[in-house]
C-alpha positions as CSV (number, residue, x, y, z in Angstrom):
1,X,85.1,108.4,81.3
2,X,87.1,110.6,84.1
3,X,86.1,113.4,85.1
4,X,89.5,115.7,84.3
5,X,89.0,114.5,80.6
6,X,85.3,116.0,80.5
7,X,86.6,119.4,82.9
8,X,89.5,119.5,80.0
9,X,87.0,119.3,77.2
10,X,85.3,121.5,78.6
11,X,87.9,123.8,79.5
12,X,89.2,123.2,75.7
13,X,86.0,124.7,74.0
14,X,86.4,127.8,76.9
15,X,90.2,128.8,75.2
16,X,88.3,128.4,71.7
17,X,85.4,130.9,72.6
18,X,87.5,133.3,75.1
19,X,85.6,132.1,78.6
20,X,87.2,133.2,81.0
21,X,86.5,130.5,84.3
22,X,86.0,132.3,87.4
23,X,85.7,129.6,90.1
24,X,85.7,126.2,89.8
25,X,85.3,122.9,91.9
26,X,84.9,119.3,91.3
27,X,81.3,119.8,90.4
28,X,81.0,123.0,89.0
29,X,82.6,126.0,86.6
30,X,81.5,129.4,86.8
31,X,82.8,131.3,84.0
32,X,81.9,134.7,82.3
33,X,82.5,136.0,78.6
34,X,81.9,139.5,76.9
35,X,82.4,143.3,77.9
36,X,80.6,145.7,80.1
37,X,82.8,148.2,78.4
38,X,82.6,147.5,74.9
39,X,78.8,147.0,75.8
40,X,78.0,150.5,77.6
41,X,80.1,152.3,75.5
42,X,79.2,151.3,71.8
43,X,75.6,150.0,72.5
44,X,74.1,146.4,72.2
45,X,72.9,147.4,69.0
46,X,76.6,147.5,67.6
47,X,78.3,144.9,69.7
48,X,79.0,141.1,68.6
49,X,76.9,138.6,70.8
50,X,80.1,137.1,72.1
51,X,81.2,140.1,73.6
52,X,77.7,140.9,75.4
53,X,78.6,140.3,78.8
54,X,77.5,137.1,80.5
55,X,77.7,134.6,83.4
56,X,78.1,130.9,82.9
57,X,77.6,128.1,85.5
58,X,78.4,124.6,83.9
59,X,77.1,121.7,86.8
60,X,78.6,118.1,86.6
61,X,77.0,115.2,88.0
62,X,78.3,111.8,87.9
63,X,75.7,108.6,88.1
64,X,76.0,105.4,87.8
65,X,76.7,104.6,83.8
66,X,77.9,108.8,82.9
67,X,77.6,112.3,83.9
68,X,74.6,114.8,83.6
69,X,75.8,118.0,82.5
70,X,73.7,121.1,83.0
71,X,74.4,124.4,81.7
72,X,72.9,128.0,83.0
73,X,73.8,131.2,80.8
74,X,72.5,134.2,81.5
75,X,73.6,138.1,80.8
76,X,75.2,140.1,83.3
77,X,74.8,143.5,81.1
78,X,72.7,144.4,84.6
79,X,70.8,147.5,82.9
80,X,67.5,146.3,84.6
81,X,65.8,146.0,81.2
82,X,66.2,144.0,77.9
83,X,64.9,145.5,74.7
84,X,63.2,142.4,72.1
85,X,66.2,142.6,69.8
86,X,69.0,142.9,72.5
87,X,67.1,139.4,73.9
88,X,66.8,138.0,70.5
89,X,70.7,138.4,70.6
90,X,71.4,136.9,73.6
91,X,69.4,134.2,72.9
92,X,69.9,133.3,69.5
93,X,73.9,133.4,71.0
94,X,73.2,131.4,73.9
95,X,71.8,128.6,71.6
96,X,74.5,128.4,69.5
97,X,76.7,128.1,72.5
98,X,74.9,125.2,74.0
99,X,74.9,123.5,70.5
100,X,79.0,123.7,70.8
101,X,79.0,122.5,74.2
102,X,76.7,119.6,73.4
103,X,78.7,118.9,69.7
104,X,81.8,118.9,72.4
105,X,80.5,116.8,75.0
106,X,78.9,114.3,72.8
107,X,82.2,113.4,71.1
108,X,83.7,111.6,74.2
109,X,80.5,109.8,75.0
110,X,78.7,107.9,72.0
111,X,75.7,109.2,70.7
112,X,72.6,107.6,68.8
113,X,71.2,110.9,67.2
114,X,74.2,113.3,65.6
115,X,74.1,116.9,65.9
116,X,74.0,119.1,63.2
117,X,76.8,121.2,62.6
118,X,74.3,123.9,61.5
119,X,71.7,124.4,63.9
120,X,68.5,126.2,62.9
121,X,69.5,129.6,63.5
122,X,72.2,129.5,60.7
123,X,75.1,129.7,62.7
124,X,78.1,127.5,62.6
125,X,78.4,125.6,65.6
126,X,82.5,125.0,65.5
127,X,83.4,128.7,65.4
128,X,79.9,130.6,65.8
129,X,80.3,132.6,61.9
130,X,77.4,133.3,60.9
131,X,75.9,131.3,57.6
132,X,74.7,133.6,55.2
133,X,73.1,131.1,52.2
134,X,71.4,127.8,53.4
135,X,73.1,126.2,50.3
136,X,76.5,126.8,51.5
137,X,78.6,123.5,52.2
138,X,81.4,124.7,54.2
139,X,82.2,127.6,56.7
140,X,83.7,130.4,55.4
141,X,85.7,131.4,58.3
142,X,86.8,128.0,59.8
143,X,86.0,125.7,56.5
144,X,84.2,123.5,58.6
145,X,82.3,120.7,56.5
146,X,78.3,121.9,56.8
147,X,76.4,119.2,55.0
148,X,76.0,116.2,56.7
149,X,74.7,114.0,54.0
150,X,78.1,112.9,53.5
């Protein structure tokens, strides 16, 4: 697999989820996403998780059969302090986020074990919409297919 298909994959799911890349080189991407203004001015309480601010660093390493991939998210809000529920956001976004870039990733390279398009947290992992009934079979903002026992 070349490495400019992987770096465009990745730079697809990016555009989808409005990360913007800051720097990047043949081995690494920075990249950040969200709003210090939205985020000071309306409070985390009433902000979207995708638009608390963040950092990404994506780290691509080549060996001898594929590539190791490792990913480091982290907030950049920079208030000095994190209240429980303004971590519980970040982090429930962050691992929804890692579950898209592994769903994207893992379609160019087979995979034994598939990856459910919706993860624990009850989040669809191709658009990020949250899943309100466990039952429900298809994404009601991108109609996504849920169920995997198809």
């Amino acid at each position: 697999l070349p490495l400019g298909v992987l770096k465009n994959k990745i730079h697809d799911l990016f555009y989808i989820y409005k990360i913007k890349i800051i720097s990047e080189d043949s081995t690494e991407i920075r990249a950040k996403q969200g709003s210090q203004f939205q985020s000071r001015g309306l409070g985390t309480s009433f902000v979207n998780a995708k638009r608390l601010p963040k950092r990404i660093s994506i780290f691509i390493n080549k060996n001898d059969i594929d590539y190791k991939i490792e990913v480091e998210m982290e907030e950049s809000l920079g208030l000095g302090l994190m209240t429980s529920g303004m971590k519980r956001k970040y982090m429930i976004y962050f691992k929804m986020l890692m579950e898209i870039f592994k769903r994207g990733t893992q379609e160019l390279m087979p995979e034994e074990t598939p990856v459910s398009p919706l993860n624990k947290l009850n989040y669809c992992v191709y658009c990020g919409n949250k899943i309100i009934r466990q039952e429900q079979k298809f994404c009601g903002n991108c109609g996504k297919n849920l169920d995997l026992s198809y």
